[in-house]
C-alpha positions in Angstrom: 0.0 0.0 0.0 3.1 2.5 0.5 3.6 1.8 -3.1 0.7 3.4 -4.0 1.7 7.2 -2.7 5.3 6.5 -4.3 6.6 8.3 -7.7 9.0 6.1 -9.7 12.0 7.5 -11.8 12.7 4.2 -13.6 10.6 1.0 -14.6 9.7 -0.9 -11.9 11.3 -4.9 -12.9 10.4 -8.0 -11.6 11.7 -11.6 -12.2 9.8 -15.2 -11.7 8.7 -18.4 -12.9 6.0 -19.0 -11.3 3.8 -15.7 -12.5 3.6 -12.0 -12.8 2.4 -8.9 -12.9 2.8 -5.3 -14.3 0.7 -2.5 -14.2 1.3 1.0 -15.8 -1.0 2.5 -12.4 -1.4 0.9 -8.9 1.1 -0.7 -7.1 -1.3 -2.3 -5.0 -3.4 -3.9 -7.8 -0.5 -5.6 -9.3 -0.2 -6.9 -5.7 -3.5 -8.3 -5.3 -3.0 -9.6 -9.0 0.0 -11.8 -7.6 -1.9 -12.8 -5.1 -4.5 -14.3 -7.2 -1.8 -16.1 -9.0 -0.7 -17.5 -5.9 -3.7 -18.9 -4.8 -4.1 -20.9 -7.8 -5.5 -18.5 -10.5 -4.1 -18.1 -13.9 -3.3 -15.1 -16.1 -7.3 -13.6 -16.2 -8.1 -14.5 -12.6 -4.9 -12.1 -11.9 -5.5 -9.4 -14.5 -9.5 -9.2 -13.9 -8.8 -8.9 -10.3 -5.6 -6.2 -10.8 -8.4 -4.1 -12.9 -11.2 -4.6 -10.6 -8.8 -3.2 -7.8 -7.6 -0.4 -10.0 -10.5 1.5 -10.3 -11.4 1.4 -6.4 -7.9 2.9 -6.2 -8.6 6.0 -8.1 -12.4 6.3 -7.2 -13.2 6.0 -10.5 -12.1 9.1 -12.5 -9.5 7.9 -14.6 -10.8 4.0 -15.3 -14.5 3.2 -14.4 -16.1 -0.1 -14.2 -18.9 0.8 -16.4 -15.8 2.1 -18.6 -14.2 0.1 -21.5 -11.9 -2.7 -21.5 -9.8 -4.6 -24.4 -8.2 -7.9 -23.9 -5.7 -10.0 -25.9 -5.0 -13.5 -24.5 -2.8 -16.0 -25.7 -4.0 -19.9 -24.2 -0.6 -21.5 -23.9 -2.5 -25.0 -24.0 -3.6 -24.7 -27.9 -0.9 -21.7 -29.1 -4.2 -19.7 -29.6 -4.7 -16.0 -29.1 -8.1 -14.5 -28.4 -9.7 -10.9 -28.3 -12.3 -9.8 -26.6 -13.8 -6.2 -27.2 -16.0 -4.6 -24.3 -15.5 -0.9 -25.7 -18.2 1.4 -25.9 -21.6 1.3 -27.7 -23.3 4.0 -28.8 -26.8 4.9 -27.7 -29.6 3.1 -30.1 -31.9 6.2 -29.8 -29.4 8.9 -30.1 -29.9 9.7 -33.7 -28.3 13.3 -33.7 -24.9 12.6 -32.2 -23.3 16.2 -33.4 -25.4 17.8 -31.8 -24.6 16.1 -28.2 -23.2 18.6 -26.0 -20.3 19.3 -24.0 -17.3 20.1 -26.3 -13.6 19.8 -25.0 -11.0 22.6 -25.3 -7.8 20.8 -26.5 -5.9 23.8 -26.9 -2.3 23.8 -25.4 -1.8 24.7 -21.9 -5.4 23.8 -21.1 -6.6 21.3 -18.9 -9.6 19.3 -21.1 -12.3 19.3 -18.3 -15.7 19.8 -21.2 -17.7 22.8 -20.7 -21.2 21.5 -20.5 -22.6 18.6 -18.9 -25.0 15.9 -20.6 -26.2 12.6 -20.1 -26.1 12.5 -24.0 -22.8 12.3 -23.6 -23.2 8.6 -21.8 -21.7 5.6 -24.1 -22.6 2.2 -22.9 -19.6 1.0 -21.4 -18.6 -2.9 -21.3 -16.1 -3.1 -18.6 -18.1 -5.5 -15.8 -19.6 -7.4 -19.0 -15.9 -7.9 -20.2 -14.7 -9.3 -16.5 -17.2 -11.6 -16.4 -16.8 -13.0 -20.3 -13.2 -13.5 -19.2 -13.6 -15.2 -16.1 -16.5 -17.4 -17.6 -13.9 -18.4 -20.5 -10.6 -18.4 -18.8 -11.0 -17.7 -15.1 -9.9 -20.7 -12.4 -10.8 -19.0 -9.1 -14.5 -18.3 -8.3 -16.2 -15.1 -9.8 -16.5 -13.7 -5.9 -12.2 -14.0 -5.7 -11.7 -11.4 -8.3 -13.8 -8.6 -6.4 -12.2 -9.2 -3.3 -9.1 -6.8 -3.1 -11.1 -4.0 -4.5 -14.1 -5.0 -2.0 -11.9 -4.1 1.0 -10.3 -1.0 -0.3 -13.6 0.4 -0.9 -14.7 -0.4 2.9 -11.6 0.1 4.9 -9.9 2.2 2.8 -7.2 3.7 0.7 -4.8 6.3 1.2 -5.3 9.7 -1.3 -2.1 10.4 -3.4 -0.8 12.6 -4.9 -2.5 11.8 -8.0 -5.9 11.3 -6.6 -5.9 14.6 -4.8 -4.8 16.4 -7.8 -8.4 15.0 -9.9 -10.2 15.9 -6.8 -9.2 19.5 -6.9 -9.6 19.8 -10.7 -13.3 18.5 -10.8 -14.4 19.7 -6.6 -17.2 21.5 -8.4 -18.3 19.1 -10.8 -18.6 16.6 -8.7 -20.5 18.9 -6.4 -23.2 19.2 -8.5 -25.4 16.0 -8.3 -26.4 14.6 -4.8 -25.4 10.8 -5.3 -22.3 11.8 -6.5 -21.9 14.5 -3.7 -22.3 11.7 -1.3 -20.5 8.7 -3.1 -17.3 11.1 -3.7 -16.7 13.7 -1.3 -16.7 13.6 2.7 -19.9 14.5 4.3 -19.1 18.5 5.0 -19.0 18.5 0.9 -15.3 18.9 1.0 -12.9 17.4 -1.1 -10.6 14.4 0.0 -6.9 15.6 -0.1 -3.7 14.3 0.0 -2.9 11.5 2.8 -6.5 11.3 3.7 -8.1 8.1 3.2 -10.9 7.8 0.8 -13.9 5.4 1.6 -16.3 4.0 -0.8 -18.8 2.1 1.3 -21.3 2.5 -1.5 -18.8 0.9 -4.1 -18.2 -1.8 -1.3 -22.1 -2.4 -1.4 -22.5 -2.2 -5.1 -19.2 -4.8 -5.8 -20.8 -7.3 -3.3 -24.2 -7.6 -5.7 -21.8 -8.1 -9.0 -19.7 -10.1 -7.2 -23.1 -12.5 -5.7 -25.6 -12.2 -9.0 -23.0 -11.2 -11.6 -22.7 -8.2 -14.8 -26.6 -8.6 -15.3 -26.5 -6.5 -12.1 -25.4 -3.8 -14.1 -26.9 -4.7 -17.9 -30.5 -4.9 -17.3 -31.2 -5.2 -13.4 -31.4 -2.7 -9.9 -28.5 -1.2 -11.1 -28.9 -0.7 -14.7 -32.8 1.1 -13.6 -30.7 3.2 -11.8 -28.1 4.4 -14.3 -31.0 4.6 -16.8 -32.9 7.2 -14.4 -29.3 9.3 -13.7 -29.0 9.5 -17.3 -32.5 10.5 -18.3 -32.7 13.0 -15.7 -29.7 14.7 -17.4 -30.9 14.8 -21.1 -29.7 11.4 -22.2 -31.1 8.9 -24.3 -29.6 6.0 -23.1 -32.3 3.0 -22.4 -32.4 -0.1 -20.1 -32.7 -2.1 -23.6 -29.3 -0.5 -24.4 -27.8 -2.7 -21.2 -29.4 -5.8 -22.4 -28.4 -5.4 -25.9 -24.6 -5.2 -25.0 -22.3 -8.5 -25.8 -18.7 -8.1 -25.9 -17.2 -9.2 -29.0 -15.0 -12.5 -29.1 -12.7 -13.3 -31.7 -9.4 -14.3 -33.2 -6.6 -11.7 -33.0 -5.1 -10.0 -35.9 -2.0 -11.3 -36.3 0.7 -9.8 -38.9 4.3 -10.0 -39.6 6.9 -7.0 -38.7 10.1 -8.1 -40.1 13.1 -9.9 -38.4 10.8 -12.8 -37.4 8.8 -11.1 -34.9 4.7 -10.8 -35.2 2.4 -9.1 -33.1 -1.2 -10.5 -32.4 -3.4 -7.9 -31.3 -6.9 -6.9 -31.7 -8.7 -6.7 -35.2 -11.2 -4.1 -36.6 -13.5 -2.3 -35.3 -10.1 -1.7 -32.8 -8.8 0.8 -34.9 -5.5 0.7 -32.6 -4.0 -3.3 -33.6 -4.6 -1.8 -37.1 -2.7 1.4 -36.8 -0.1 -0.2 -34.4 1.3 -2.6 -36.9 1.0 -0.4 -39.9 3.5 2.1 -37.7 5.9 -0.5 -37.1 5.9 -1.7 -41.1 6.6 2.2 -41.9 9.5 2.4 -39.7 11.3 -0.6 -41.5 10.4 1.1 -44.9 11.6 4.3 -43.5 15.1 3.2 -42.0 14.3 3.7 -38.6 15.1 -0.1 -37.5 18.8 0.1 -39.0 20.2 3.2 -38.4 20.9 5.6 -35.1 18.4 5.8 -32.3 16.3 8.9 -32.6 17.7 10.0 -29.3 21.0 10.8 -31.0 20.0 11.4 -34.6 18.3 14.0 -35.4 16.9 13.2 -38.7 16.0 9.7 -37.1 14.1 11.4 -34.7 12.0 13.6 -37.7 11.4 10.2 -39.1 9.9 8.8 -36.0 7.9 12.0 -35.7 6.3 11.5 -39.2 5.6 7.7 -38.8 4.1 8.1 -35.3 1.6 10.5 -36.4 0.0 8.9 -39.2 -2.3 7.3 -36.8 -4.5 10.3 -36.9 -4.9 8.5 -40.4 -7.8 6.5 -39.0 -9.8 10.1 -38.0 -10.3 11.0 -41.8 -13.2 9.7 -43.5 -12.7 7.2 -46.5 -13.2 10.4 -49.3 -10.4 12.5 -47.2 -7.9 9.5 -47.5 -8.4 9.2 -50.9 -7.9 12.7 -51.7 -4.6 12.8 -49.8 -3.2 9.8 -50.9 -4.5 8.7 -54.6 -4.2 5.0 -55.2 -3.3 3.9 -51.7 -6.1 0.9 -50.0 -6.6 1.7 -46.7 -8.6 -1.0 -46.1 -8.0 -2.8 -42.3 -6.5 -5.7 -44.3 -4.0 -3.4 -46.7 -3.1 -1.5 -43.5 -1.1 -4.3 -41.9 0.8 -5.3 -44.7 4.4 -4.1 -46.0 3.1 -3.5 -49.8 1.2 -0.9 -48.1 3.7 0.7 -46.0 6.2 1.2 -48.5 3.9 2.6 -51.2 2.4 5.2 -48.0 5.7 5.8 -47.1 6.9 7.0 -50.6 4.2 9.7 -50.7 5.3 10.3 -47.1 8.9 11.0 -48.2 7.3 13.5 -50.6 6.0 15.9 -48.4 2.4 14.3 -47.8 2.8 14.0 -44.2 -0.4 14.7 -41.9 1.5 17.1 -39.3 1.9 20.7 -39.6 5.0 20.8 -37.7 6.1 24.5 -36.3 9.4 25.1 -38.0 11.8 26.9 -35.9 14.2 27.6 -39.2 -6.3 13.7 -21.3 -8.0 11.5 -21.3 -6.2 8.6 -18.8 -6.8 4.3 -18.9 -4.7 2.2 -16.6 -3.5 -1.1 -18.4 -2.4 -4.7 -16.8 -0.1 -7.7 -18.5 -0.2 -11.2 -16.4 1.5 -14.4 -16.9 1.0 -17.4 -15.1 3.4 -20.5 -14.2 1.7 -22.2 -18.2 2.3 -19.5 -20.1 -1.0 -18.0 -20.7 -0.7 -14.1 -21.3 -3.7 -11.5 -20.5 -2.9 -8.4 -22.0 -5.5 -6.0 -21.0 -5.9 -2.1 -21.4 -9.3 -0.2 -19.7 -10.4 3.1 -19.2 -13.4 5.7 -18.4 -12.4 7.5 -22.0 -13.2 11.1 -20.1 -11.1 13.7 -18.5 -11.4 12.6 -14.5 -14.9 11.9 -14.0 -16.4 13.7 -17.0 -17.8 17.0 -17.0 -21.0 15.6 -16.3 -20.1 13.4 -13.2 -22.5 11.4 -13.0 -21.8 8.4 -10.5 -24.8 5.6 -9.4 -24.2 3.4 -6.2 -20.5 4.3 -6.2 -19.4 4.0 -10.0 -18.6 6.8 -12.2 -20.2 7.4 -15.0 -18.0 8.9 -17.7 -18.7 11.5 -20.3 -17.0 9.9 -23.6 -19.3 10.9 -26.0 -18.4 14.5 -25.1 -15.4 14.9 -28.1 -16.3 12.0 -29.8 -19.4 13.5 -32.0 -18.3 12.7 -35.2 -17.4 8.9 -34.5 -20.5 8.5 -33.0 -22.2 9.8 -35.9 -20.3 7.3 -38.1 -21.1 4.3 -36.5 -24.7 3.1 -36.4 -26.7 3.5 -33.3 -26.3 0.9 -30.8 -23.0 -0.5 -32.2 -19.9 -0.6 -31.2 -17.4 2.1 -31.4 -14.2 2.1 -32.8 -11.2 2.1 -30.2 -7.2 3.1 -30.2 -6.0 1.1 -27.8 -3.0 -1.3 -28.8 -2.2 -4.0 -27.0 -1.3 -7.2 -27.7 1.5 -10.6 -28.1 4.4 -10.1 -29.7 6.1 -13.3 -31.0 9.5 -14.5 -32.3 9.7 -17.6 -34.8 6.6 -18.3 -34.0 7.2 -18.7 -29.9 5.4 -15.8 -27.5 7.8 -13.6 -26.0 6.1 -10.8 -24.9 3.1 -9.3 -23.5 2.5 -5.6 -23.5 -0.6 -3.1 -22.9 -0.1 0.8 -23.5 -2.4 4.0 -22.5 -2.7 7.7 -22.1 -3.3 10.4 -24.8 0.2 9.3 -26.1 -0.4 5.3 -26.3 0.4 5.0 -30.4 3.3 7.1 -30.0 5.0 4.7 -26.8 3.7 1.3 -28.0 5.7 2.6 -31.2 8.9 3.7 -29.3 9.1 0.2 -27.0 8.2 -2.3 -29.5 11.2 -0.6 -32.2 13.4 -0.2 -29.0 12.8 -4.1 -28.3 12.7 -5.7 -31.6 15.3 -3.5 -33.8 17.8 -2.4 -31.0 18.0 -5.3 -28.8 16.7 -3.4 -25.9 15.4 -5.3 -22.3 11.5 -4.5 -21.6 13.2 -2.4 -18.7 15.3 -0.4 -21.0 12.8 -0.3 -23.8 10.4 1.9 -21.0 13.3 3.2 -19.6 15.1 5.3 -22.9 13.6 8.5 -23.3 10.6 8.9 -25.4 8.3 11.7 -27.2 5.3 12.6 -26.4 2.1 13.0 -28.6 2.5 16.6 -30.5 1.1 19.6 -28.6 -1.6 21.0 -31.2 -2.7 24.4 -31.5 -6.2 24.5 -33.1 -6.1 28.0 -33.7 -2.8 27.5 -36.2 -2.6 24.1 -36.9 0.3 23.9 -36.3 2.5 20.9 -34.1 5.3 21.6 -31.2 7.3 17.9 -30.3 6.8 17.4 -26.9 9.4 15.3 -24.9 10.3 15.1 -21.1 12.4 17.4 -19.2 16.3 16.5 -19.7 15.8 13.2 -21.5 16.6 14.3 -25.1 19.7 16.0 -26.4 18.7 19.5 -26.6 21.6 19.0 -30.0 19.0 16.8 -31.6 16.2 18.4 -31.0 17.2 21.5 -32.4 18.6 19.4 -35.6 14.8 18.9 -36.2 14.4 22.2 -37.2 11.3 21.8 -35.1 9.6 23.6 -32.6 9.8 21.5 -29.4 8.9 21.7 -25.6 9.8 20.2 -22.7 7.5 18.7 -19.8 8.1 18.3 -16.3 7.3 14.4 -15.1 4.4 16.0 -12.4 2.6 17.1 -16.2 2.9 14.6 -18.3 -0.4 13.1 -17.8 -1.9 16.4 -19.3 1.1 16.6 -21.8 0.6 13.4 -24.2 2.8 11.3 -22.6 2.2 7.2 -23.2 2.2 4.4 -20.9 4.0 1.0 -21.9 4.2 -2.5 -19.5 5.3 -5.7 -21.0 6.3 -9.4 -19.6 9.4 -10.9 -21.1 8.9 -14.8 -21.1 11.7 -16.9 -22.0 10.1 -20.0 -24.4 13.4 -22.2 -23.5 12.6 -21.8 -19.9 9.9 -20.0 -19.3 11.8 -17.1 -17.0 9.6 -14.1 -17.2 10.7 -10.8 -16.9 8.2 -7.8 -16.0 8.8 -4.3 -16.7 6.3 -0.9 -15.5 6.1 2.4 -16.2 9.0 4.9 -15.8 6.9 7.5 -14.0 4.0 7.6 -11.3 3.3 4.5 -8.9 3.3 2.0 -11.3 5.2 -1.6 -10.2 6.1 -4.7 -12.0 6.0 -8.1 -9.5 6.4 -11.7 -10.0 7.5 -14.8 -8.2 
């Protein structure tokens, strides 16, 4: 529990046989993960119950267990790797989603916080639906194990970090503003819990016991799905108790493509728009020169490369007319995407000056993510989030969960995909293998996930780095963007990068203090090494905040 009010500097590391753990967030959720492990679970009993114990950690403003979750599992037993998508649906009577309120300010040096609240802005979230589905599949321990860690934080207890304070102070007024949330979030003078103060959730506690006892049809269709309905309903939204029922997470075989030197990564297929984007970045950087020459933290035409390739994910934001305008002739189909034919014909319009950032010359969104491996080799790679700025603007919480606001900046992608369907999601995570044998598990988040997940698996797979020193060598940031210009500053953290190479850009660039990298676009990588010879596993976390990596 100490761990949980500490800031690391490095990657937390961890080495075992028997199992293990990493987390990105919540040093005491990778511990009750172990612990699952221990008492006879396998990979989903320990990464269900680390991300059931994340959220009561962090009362549910950045991760939310009516939230999202993505999961990419490899079953040691038949070499097969499965996906499960519980990301958002939309709302099957919201038929006007640009007009839903509550548009974000993304404009530098602003903290994203929405300016109107909206239960319009209410996805259907698949988080507790995904837990279950997992369990049911994969789990060993009962369903009642996995909810126990998180259970007893939210009756006894957890200590307020730094962290948690900080969301506290940024949405006091927010969450002031509705009387369930008043009394599920802040103390009973209507004050704000602060640093070193212990935060109690008895009403999560209450709540997690039902799940835990009758399971997700709790939440999707029962007492507490009424409930959420009315909260929603009484704020504007459209969001129906058939809209519960109707949800099913989605099972089915990973996407699975080769990136060069024997290695493949196996990752979740369309409508994850991350696996597809993920991939196609890491085929660009071979056909760009990026896996043979200097590390872009000492070359500084390296580094312009890595720029370039790492924002072509915003590729996946521009309708199917736009991409054909921009790049004639070029399939960007899911299929094409992953494929090297398709990265080198991109890449030559790339190299011609068809790039998709406006870089300024010079001459929040927040998830939490978990990897486990147990004693067989089974690998749960797992990334889940609220997909809102702390809370949401419109803070809505029933019987101790938070209910986020993701449909607050997300108009347009609502308005492309059908009503009640699933939404298309960024998240990359996934198994990345080596002649054909699993060698690592890794899970990314944070504004600047596509940008780390592309760092760490070149830094792994081209330079021969360790999972620790893959998180550990600096990395950039997404690009700060100024609406009002267009224009893109590179963003990197304070005294990592050569200020000699960043100046060889020719680009503008900033620096960002480790306290505000959250807000800046930094991203969040974890992985588990396993040896295939002998099955040594080696577990890295994230370089900053309380993450922790354990094992046995």
């Amino acid at each position: 529990m100490a761990q949980q009010c500490a800031t690391r500097t490095t990657a937390g590391a961890a080495d075992g046989s028997n199992g293990a753990v990493t987390v990105s967030y919540g040093a005491y959720a990778a511990r009750a993960g172990l612990e699952a492990l221990k008492q006879g679970g396998g990979a989903i009993d320990a990464a269900m119950t680390t991300a059931l114990t994340q959220v009561a950690l962090t009362a549910g403003a950045p991760i939310s267990y009516f939230g999202i979750m993505s999961l990419v599992y490899f079953e040691a037993r038949t070499g097969r790797v499965t996906t499960m998508n519980a990301e958002w649906n939309t709302v099957a009577a919201e038929t006007d989603p640009m007009s839903i309120p509550g548009a974000v300010d993304f404009a530098p040096g602003t903290l994203p916080l929405g300016k109107e609240p909206s239960g319009r802005t209410a996805l259907v979230g698949g988080f507790m639906k995904g837990v279950e589905a997992a369990h049911t599949r994969f789990g060993r321990l009962p369903f009642a194990a996995l909810f126990q860690p998180a259970i007893e934080l939210a009756e006894t207890g957890t200590p307020v970090n730094d962290s948690v304070a900080w969301c506290y102070e940024q949405r006091h007024d927010d969450l002031a503003r509705l009387p369930e949330t008043r009394e599920a979030l802040l103390k009973p003078d209507g004050s704000r819990y602060r640093e070193g103060e212990t935060l109690l959730q008895p009403k999560l506690a209450a709540t997690l016991r039902r799940i835990a006892a009758e399971g997700a049809g709790y939440m999707y269709g029962g007492e507490w799905g009424e409930r959420l309905v009315k909260a929603v309903q009484a704020d504007g939204g459209r969001m129906t108790l058939q809209d519960l029922k109707d949800y099913e997470v989605i099972w089915a075989d990973a996407l699975t493509a080769d990136i060069g030197d024997g290695y493949s990564i196996a990752t979740a297929p369309w409508p994850n728009s991350g696996g597809v984007a993920m991939i196609e970045a890491q085929n660009l950087a071979r056909v760009a020169g990026l896996a043979k020459g200097a590390h872009w933290t000492k070359s500084s035409a390296a580094l312009c490369t890595a720029l370039d390739v790492s924002q072509l994910m915003a590729l996946m934001f521009l309708p199917p007319e736009g991409l054909a305008d921009l790049y004639p002739g070029i399939d960007f189909s899911p299929e094409a995407r992953v494929t090297l034919a398709h990265a080198e014909k991109l890449w030559a319009h790339i190299a011609n000056g068809s790039g998709v950032s406006n870089w300024k010359r010079t001459s929040p969104m927040h998830s939490d993510d978990v990897v486990a491996i147990d004693a067989e080799g089974n690998i749960a790679s797992v990334t889940h989030s609220i997909n809102s700025v702390l809370w949401g603007k419109t803070a809505i919480n029933v019987d101790g969960i938070s209910i986020g606001d993701p449909a607050s900046f997300q108009q347009p992608l609502v308005a492309q995909t059908r009503p009640g369907e699933r939404l298309p999601a960024p998240t990359e995570t996934g198994v990345l293998f080596k002649d054909g044998e699993p060698v690592l598990g890794f899970a990314s988040m944070g504004a600047g996930l596509h940008q780390r997940t592309f760092q760490a698996l070149l830094n792994y797979t081209c330079f021969g780095m360790t999972v620790q020193e893959a998180i550990n060598t600096p990395d950039f940031y997404v690009p700060s963007f100024d609406p009002r210009t267009g224009e893109a500053t590179v963003t990197v953290p304070a005294g990592r990068f050569d200020h000699a190479v960043l100046e060889g850009t020719g680009l503008a660039w900033q620096e960002v203090d480790g306290e505000h990298a959250l807000m800046a676009g930094e991203g969040l990588w974890v992985a588990i090494e396993r040896d295939p010879a002998t099955g040594r596993l080696s577990a890295g976390s994230h370089n900053r905040n309380n993450s922790a990596a354990v094992a046995y």
